[in-house]
Structures are given as C-alpha cells and as structure tokens.
C-alpha positions in Angstrom: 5.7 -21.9 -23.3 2.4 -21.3 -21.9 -1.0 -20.0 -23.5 -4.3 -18.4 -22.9 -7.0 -17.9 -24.5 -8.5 -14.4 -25.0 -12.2 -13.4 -26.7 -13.4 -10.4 -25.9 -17.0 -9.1 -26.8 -16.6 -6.4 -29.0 -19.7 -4.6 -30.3 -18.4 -3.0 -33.4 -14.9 -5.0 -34.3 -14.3 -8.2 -35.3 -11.6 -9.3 -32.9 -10.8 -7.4 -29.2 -9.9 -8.4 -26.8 -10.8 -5.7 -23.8 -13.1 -7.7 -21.3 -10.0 -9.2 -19.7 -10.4 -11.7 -22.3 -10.1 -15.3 -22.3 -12.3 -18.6 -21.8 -12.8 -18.0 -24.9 -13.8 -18.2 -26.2 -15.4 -21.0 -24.0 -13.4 -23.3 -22.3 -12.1 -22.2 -19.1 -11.1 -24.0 -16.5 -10.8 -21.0 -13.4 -13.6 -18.3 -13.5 -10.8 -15.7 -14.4 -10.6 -17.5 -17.5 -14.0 -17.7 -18.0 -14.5 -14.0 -18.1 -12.3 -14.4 -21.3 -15.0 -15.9 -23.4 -16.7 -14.0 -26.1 -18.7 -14.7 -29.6 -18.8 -11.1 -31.2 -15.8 -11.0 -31.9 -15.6 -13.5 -34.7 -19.0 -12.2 -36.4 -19.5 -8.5 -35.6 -17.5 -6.5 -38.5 -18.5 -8.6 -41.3 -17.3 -6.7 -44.4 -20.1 -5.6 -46.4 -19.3 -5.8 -50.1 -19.7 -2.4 -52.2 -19.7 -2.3 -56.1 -16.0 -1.1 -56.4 -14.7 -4.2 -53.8 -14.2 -2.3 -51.1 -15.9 -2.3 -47.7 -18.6 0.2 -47.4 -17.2 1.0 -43.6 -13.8 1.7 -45.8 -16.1 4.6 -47.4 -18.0 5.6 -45.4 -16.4 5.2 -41.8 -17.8 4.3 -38.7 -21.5 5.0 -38.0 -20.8 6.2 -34.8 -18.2 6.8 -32.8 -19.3 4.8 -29.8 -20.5 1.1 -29.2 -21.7 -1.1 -26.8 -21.7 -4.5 -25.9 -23.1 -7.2 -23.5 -22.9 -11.1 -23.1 -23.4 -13.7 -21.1 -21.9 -16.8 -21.2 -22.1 -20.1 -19.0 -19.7 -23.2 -18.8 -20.3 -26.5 -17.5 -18.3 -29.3 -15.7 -18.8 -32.8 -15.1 -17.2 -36.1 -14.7 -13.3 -36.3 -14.6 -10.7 -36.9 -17.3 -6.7 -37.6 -16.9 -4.9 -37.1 -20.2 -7.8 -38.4 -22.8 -9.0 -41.0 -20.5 -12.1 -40.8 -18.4 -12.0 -41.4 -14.7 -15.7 -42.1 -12.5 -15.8 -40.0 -9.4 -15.0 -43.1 -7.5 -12.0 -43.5 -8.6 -10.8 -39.9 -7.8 -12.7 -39.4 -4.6 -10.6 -41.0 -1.6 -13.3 -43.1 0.2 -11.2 -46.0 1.9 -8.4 -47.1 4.4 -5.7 -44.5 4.8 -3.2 -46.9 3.0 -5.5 -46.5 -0.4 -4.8 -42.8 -0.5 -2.7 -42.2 -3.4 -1.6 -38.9 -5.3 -4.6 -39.7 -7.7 -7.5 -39.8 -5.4 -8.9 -37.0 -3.2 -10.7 -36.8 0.0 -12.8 -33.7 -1.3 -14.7 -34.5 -4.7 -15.9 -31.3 -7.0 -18.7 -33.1 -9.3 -20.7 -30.6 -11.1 -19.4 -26.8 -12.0 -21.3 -23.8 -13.4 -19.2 -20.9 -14.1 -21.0 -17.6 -15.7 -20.1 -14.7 -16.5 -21.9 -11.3 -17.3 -19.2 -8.9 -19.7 -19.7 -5.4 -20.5 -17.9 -3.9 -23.4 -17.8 0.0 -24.4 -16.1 0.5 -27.4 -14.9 4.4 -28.7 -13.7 4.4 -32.8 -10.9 6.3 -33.6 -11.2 6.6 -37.0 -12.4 4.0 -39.6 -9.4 1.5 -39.0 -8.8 1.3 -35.3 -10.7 1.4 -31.7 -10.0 1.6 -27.9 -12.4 -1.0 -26.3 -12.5 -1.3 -22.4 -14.3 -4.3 -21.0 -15.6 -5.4 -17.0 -16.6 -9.0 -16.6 -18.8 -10.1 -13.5 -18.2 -13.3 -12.9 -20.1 -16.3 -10.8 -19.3 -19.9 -10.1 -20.9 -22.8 -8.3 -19.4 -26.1 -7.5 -20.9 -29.1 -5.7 -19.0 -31.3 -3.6 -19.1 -35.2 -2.3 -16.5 -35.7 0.4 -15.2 -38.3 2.4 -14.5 -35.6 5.7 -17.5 -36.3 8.4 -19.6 -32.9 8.7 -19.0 -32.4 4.4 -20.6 -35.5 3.0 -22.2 -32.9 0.3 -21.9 -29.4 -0.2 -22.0 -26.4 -2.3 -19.1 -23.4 -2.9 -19.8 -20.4 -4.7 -18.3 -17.3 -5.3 -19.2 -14.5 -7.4 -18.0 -10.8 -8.3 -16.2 -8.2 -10.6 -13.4 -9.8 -12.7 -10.1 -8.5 -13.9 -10.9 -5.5 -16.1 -9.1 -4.9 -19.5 -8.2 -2.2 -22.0 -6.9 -3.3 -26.1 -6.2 -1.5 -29.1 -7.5 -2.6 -32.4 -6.3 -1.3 -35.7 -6.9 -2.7 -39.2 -4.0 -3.8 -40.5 -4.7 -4.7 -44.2 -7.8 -4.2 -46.1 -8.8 -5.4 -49.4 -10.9 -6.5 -52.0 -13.8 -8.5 -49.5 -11.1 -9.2 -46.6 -9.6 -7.4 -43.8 -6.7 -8.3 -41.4 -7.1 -6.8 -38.2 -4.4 -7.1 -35.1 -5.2 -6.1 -31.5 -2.9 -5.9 -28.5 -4.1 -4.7 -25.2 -3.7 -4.6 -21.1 -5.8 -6.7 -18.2 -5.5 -5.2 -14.6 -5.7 -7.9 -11.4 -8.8 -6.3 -10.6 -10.9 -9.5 -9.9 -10.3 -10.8 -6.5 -7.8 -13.6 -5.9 -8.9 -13.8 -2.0 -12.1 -15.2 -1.9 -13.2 -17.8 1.1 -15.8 -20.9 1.9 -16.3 -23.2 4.6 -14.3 -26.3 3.1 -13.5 -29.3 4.6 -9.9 -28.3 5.6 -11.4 -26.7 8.8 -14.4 -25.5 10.6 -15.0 -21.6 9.1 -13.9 -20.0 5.7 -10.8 -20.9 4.6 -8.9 -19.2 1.3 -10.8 -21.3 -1.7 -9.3 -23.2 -4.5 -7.6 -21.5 -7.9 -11.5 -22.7 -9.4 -13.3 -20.4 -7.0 -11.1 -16.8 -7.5 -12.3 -14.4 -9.9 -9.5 -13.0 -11.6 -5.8 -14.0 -12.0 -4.3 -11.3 -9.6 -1.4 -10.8 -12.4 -0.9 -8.1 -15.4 -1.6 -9.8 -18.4 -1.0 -9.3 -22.0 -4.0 -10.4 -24.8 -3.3 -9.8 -28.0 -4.6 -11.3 -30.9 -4.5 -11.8 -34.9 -7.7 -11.8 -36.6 -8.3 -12.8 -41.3 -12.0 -12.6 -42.8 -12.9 -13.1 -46.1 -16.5 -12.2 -47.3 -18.1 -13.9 -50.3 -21.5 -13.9 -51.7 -23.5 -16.1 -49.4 -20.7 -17.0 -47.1 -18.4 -15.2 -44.8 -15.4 -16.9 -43.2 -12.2 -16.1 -41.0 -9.8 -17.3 -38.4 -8.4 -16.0 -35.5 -5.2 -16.3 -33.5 -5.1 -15.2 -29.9 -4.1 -15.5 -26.5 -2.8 -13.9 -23.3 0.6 -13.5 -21.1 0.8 -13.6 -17.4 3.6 -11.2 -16.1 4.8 -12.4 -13.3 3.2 -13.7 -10.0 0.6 -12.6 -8.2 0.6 -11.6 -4.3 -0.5 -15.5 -3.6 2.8 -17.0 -5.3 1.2 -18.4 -8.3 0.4 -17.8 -12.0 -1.9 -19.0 -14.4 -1.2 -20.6 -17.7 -0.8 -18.6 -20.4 -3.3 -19.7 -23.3 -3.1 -20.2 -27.2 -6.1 -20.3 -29.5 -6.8 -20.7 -33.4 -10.4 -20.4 -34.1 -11.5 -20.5 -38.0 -15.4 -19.9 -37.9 -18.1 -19.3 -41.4 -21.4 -17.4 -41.4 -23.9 -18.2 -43.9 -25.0 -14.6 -45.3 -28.0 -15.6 -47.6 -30.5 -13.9 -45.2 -29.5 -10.1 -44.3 -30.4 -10.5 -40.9 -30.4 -13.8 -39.6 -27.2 -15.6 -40.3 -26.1 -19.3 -39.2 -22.6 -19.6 -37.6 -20.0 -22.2 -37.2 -16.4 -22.8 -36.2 -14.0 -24.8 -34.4 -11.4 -23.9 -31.8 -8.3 -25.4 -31.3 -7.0 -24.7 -27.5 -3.5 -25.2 -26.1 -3.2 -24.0 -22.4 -0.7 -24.5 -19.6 -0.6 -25.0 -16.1 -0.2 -23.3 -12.9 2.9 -22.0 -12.2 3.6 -21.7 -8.7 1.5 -22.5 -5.5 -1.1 -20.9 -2.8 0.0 -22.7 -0.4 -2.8 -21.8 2.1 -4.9 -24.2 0.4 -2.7 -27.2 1.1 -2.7 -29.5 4.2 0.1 -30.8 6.2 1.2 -34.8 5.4 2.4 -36.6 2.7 -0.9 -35.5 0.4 -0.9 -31.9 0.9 -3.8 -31.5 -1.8 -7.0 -32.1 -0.3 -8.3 -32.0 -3.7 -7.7 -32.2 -7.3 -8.7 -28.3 -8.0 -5.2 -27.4 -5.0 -2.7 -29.0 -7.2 -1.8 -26.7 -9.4 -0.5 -29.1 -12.0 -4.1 -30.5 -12.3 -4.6 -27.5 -14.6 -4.0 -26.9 -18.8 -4.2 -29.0 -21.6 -5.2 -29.6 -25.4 -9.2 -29.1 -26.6 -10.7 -28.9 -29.6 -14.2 -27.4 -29.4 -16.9 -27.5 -32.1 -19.7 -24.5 -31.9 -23.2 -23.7 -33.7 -25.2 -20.5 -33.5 -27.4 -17.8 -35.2 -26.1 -14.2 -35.7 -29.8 -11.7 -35.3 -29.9 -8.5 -36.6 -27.6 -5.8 -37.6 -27.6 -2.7 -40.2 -30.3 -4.0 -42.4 -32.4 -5.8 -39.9 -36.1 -5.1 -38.0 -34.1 -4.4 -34.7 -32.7 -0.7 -36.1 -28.8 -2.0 -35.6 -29.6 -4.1 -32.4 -27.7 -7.5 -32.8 -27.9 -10.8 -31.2 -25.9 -13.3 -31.6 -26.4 -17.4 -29.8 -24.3 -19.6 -29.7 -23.5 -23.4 -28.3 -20.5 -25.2 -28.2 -19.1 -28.5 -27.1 -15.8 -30.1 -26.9 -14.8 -33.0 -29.6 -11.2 -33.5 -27.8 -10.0 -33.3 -24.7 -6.6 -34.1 -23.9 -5.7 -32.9 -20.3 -2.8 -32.4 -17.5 -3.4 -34.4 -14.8 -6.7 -35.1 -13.1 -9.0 -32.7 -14.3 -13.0 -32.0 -14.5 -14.4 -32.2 -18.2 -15.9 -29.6 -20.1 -19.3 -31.0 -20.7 -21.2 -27.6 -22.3 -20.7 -23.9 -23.4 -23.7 -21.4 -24.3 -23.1 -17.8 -24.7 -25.7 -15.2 -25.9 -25.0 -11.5 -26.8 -26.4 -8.4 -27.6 -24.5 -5.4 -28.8 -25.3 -2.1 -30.3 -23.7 1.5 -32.0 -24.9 4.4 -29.7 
C-alpha cells in the first residue's frame, strides 16, 4: 500500500486539504510533495466553549461566508541516510576507478536542498458544518551539486513554478460537548509541471531533471483526511489522519508514493491570543512506482544519481514541531491570524539511499473576508 501525506492551509477549518496537499505537513521529499505542507489546519477552528457546551460557531454559524489563507513553508536537506543509518557524501558520491562504481555510489552528488513553497487558500462556507476550499501552491527548489563529471565539479539546479492545484470538501461530521469530528475528501489536478529541464552532467544543454526538481506529480490524486479535537479549559488538543492516492500514471511512466500521516498536536489556550503549539507526526510514505526513463544513462548503472532511481524514494519519519498560534477573534489584529511553526525530524527510517530531512519552518497568515 502506498501513502501520502496531505495538509492543506485552511483559513477557517481545522483540517482541508485543497492546496494539492501534502509535505505535510512537512516532510517532503519531491517539491510536489512539498506543496502538501500546511500548519492551519491543525489549529484554525479551535472550538470555542459556550455556557451550554456547545460551540459558539454551532450557534451562531460562520462569520462570513468567505476565507482566506496564505503560507509559506521551507524544507531543508542535508547529508545522506540509507535505512536509519547515516552515509558521508563520500561514500555515496562515485569519485574512483571505474571498477569502484557500485549500485550505492553516484557520479552526481545532490548535497544541500531548499524546497519552498508559497500556498494560497480561498475558502467559501456552506453552512455552519461544511466548506469548499480550493488551494494553488507555487512552488521553488534549489539543489547543489559536487560531481565527479569534468565541466560539473559544482553546481546548482533550480526550478520553480505553479504546483498541482486542488479542490476538497469538508463537512463536520460529529459535534459535541467541546469536540468536533470533521472528515474531508477532495480532488488534486496535474497542474504543476512534470517537464521541467537543467544543464546536468548527463550532457551538454538541458536535459529532463530529476523526480526532486518537478513541481507537481502529473497524476489525479485523491486527499482525504480524518480530523478529532477536544477543547478544555487551558488546553486544546486533536489528531489527524490523512493522506493522498495517486491514480494512475502520469504521461512520464511514473507515479509517486502515495502517503499516510497521524498527527496528534495541543495548544495551550491560557492567553486568548497568543497560543503555544505542539505535536508530533508520524509519516509512512512509499516509493516511486514506475520510471522516467529520460533521466537514465546507458550501461550497467543507468542512474547517474541517487535522486533517478526511483526506489531511492519513501520511508518511515517521525517529526517533532513547536510554534506560536497569533491572533484570532479576540485578538489586537481584528481576526488576522498568524501562526509559526518549526519542526524537525526525531526518526528517520528510509528506502534506499536518500538525503535527510534536516529542517522544516512554515509561517502563515490567514483571514475571514
């Protein structure tokens, strides 16, 4: 079975997942991925408690009809990892005679990577217990290379632009006394190219980049997601359970790993408008299915480097994240809202030879118009 994750920054609902959500909330691995990632979701329809039990937004209904969202959120990679063990770059970069060249060392080394993405979400309230929520991710990455093919000692790939767009439904599917249940199932178009090209070392020019360096999955995927909070007098708490489905292949032959996620997360309440936050992630997340073969080579190593072999991708993580929610109904900023947040991984357990996570940040604003 394969797994995905799926956040998607949701101005006025707890969990969505419309921005094509997906890296999670943090911890992607291929930009598409990274346009996935999202905090608002977990903190942004905290249940306010009335006298009777009830939600006041059970009462009273939406303030508005319309929302608004925007984030932007920045991943890191460095040093290498295969399984839970650490590799050092020279023992996955291919330096020596050709007999030394092995199906664990490359010729073409990526050492540091900076993915970012930029999502917009615009969300329309039905009524008090569900929402339509459409989200458009701009996504940018940057990877820097060592290499052992004269001409690309050291160099630098980047690609940047719109991601795959999504729509998602989100009803509430139980509310009551301080807790709500909330289920959301939506749809992400192949918007975000999957064709994007560099000058690599496979040949002079630009050639068709690595899975890393394309900005959306090229494939109709299915989020969907489970979301339980519980609010208390100084505390709120939750967890949520989400991911996404690949249908089928996309037009290059491959398809990425679908993604699972369980996320409980706490907010400490004491302060009406600036709130600590916490929680942990627990990722499962599979590999590529498939190949693009234009980014192979002829001979008995046809992957030039770790990034082309598409069983170099998915695994197990376990990520621990801090941050402050700013704002909201009650607050200075007249129902602005910010919300921080850092993250890092505790575990990593990975297939094959893989770059490690070394970083999250995400930081988002979000609004009823």
């Amino acid at each position: 079975m394969r797994y995905e994750h799926c956040l998607n920054a949701l101005a006025c609902s707890f969990f969505g997942i419309g921005l094509s959500l997906v890296a999670t909330t943090v911890w992607a691995s291929t930009p598409a991925e990274m346009a996935e990632l999202s905090l608002q979701e977990l903190l942004n329809m905290q249940i306010e408690k009335a006298p009777s039990g009830e939600s006041e937004s059970s009462k009273q209904g939406p303030d508005s009809s319309w929302s608004a969202s925007l984030s932007y959120h920045q991943t890191q990679f460095e040093g290498y990892q295969e399984g839970t063990q650490r590799l050092s770059d020279s023992e996955v970069l291919f330096a020596g005679a050709p007999d030394t060249r092995s199906d664990r060392n490359f010729p073409v080394l990526p050492t540091t990577i900076r993915q970012e993405a930029i999502l917009v979400t615009l969300s329309y309230a039905i009524d008090r217990h569900s929402s339509i929520d459409i989200g458009v991710p701009y996504i940018k990455q940057s990877t820097d290379h060592l290499s052992s093919v004269a001409g690309y000692e050291q160099f630098v790939l980047s690609s940047q632009g719109l991601g795959d767009i999504s729509l998602s439904y989100r009803r509430t599917l139980k509310q009551w006394q301080n807790s709500l249940l909330n289920g959301t199932i939506g749809i992400s178009a192949p918007t975000g190219s999957i064709d994007e090209k560099g000058d690599t070392p496979r040949a002079p020019g630009d050639q068709q980049l690595p899975y890393t360096m394309q900005l959306g999955s090229g494939t109709w995927d299915i989020p969907f997601g489970l979301g339980y909070q519980k609010q208390q007098t100084t505390w709120a708490w939750g967890a949520q359970l989400h991911g996404k489905v690949r249908l089928g292949r996309n037009d290059r032959d491959y398809r990425l790993g679908d993604r699972f996620v369980v996320s409980p997360w706490m907010k400490l309440q004491q302060h009406k408008w600036i709130q600590p936050t916490a929680r942990v992630s627990f990722q499962y997340w599979d590999d590529i299915s498939g190949q693009d073969d234009e980014i192979t080579v002829a001979g008995a190593f046809p992957y030039p480097a770790n990034i082309t072999d598409p069983s170099n991708f998915g695994g197990k993580k376990i990520n621990a994240s801090i941050g402050l929610s700013i704002g909201g109904r009650h607050s200075p900023l007249r129902g602005h809202k910010i919300d921080i947040e850092f993250g890092k991984p505790l575990y990593q357990d990975l297939n094959g030879i893989q770059s490690r996570e070394k970083l999250n940040f995400s930081v988002s604003w979000s609004k009823s118009l």
